[in-house]
N, C-alpha and C positions, 0 to 999 in steps of 0.2 A: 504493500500500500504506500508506502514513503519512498519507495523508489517511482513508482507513478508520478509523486509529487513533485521530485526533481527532473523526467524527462519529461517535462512539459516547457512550452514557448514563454509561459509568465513567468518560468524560476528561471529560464535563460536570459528573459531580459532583466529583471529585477538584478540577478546575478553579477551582470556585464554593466549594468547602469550601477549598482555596488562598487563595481570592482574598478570604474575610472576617479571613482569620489576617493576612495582607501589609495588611491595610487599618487594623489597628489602632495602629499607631505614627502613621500619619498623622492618624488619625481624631482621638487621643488631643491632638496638637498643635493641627488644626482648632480643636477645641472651645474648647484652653487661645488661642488665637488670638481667637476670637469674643467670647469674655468682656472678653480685655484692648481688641478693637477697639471694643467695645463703650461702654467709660472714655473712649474719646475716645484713648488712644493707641496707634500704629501700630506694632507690634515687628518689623520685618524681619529680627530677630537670631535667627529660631525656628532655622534650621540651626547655628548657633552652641549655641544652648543645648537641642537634642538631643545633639548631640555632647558636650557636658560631661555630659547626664542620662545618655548610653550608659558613658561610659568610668566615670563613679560608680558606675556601677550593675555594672557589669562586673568591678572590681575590687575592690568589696566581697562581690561573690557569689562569688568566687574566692576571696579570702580567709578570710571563713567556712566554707565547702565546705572550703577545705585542712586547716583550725585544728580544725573541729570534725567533717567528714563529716555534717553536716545538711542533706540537699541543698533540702528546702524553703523551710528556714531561712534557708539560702543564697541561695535565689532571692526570697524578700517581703526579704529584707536587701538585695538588691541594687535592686530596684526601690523603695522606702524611699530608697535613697540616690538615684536620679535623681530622684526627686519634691523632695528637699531642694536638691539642687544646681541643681536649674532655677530654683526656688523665689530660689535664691542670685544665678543669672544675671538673674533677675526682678528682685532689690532693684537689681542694679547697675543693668538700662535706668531704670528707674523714679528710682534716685537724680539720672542724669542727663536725664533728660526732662522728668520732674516737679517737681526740687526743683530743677537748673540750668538747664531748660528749653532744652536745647539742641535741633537738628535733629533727628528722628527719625525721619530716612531714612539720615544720616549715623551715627547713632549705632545704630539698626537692622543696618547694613555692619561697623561697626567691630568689633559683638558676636559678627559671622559670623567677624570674621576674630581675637578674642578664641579662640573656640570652636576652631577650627580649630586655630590655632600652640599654646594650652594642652593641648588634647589630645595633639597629635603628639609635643610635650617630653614629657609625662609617660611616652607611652607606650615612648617610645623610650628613657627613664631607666630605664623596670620592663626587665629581658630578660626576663625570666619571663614576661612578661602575653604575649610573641607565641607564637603556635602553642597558648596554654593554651585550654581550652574549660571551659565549666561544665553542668552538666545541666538547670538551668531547671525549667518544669512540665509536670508530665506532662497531658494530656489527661482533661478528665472526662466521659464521658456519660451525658448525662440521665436516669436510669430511666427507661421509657416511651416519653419522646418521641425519644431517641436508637432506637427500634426501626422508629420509621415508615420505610416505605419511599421512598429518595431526599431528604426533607426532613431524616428524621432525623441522616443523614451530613453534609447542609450546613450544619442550623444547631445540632445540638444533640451535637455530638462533637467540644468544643472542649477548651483551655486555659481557665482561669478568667478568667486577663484581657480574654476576650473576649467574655463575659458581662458582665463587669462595666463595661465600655467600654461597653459596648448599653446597659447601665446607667444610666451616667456622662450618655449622651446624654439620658435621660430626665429625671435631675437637673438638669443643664447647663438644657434646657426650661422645667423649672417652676420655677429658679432666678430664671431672669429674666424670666419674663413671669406668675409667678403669687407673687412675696413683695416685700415691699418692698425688699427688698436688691435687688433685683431691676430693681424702677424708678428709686430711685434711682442705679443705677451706669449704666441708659440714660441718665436725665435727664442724667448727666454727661454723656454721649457728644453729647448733641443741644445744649444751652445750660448750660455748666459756670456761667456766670452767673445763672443763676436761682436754682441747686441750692444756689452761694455764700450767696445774697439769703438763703435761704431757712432758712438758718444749719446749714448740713452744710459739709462741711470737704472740700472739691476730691480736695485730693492726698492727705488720707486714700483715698478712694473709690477714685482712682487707681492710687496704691501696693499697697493690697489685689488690683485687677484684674490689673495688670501681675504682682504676685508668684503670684499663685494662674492665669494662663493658663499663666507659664513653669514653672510648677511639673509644670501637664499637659503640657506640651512634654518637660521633662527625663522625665515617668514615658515616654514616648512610647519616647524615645531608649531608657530602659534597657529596659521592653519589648525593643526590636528588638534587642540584644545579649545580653542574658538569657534571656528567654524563645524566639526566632525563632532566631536564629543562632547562638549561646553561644557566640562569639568577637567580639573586638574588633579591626578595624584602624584605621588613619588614613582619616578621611572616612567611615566607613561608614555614613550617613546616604545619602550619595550623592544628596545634593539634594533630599530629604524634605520638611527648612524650607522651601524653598522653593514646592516642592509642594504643601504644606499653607496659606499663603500666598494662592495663586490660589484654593485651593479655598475660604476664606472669603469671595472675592468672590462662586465662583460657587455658594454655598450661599445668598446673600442676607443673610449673617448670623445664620444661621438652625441650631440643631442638627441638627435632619431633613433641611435640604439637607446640609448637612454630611459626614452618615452617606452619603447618597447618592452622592458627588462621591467620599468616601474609598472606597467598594467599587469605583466607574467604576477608581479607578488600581490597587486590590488586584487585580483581576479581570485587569486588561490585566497587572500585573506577573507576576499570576500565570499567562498565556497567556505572554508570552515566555521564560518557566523552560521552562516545559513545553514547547513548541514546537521549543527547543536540545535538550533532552533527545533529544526523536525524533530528531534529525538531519535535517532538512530543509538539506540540502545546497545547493540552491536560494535560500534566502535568507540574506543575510548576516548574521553574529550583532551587528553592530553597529545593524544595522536592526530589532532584535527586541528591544533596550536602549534604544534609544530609545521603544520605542513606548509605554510607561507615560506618557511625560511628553508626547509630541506628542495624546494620545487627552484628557490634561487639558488644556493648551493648545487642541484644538478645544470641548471644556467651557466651560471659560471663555468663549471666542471667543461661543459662543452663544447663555450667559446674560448678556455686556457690554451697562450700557446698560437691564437691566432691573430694578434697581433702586437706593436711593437708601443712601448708606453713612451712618453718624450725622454730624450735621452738622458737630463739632466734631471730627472724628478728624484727629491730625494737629497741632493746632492746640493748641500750648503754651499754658496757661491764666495770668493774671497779674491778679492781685485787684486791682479796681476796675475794669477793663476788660471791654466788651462787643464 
């Protein structure tokens, strides 16, 4: 009887219009990922600095929503503020990468675990913040194309942020592979030495990448708090960063894989919601939490090895040196 219920056309599109909503928090960090790996440096700190962009964002759309009842107002306030507070987590990896050149696998971890103990103090300081919710944004569709049948439900009967993420992806694209901001913030990534030669200024190039990726990571986090869930706990990333992470390997560096890789985990996260829901008695609900992250793990798995990452990433820059 509950398998009737998932081979049917409603749970396919319910499913698929689920799974592009669940993909945008990740999507948003991807991207803010790709740009910074792109500078040549590696920020492992993205679940760090979602979690600061969620609880920013979280607790400023609460507190305009309380102060003023502007529920809109409330919600572009609150994602405003994870865009600045990632923004914020950005200058600190970047102060230390770039300007002390320390490890940036090491310092990538430390950001995780910055993110994580800063969050949980704060929140556990607010009493107010637990059990509060905020209303976020409502749904808009499309005139027209929101009436097609089956397509219009999946792709054009969204929230705005999910439009504008589709968006983000196309900018993010012609950002770097069609302006010169563009090439030069590769060239960093591939010979920071040349770019030096060439009389461009390293860690400017740098600092701007790292602060403008973690910036799309924080809007990421507050998305997923404000708009998806309108509550905050501790950890509610739930491994996102991390998530997001793999998938710029197995996107190739690239905004279109990217997008790609992000809907693979929206889709699976959004099949094990639904799946609980029915009550499949039969499988364990711990096995149906997992699967978002094992279906990106075999993703990856797949596309490892196929292609080549910028030649400098990684690789702290130190003027006069090749």
């Amino acid at each position: 009887m509950m398998w009737a219920q998932v081979l049917t056309w409603s749970f396919g599109v319910a499913l698929f219009t689920a799974g592009i909503r669940l993909a945008v928090p990740v999507l948003l960090a991807v991207l803010g990922e790709i740009i910074t790996e792109r500078s040549g440096v590696m920020n492992l700190g993205l679940e760090g600095v979602m979690l600061v962009g969620s609880l920013a964002g979280f607790i400023t759309a609460h507190s305009i929503e309380q102060s003023t009842g502007m529920i809109s107002v409330a919600a572009w306030g609150g994602l405003a503020a994870g865009l600045l507070a990632g923004a914020v987590m950005g200058w600190i990896m970047a102060v230390l990468t770039v300007t002390l050149r320390s490890d940036q696998v090491v310092t990538g971890v430390t950001l995780v675990l910055l993110g994580q103990g800063l969050t949980s103090y704060v929140f556990r300081q607010n009493a107010g913040l637990a059990g509060a919710r905020v209303k976020g944004l409502d749904s808009w569709a499309i005139p027209g194309f929101s009436d097609i049948p089956i397509v219009g439900d999946i792709l054009f009967n969204h929230n705005v942020m999910v439009y504008l993420t589709a968006v983000l992806v196309f900018l993010c694209w012609f950002f770097l592979f069609r302006t010169n901001w563009g090439l030069e913030l590769r060239a960093v990534g591939e010979n920071p030495a040349a770019v030096d030669t060439s009389g461009l200024r390293v860690d400017h190039i740098r600092y701007r990448a790292v602060m403008l990726g973690s910036a799309l990571a924080g809007l990421g986090g507050a998305v997923l708090t404000v708009v998806q869930l309108n509550i905050f706990t501790e950890n509610i990333t739930a491994g996102r960063g991390w998530i997001a992470i793999a998938l710029v390997f197995f996107s190739r560096w690239q905004p279109g894989g990217a997008m790609i890789g992000a809907l693979l985990f929206g889709i699976a996260d959004a099949l094990q919601y639904r799946i609980q829901a029915l009550g499949f008695k039969n499988i364990p609900y711990e096995f149906l939490l997992m699967l978002p992250y094992v279906l990106t793990l075999v993703a990856l798995l797949w596309r490892t090895g196929r292609s080549a990452a910028p030649a400098a990433l990684g690789i702290p820059y130190v003027k006069g040196e090749r």
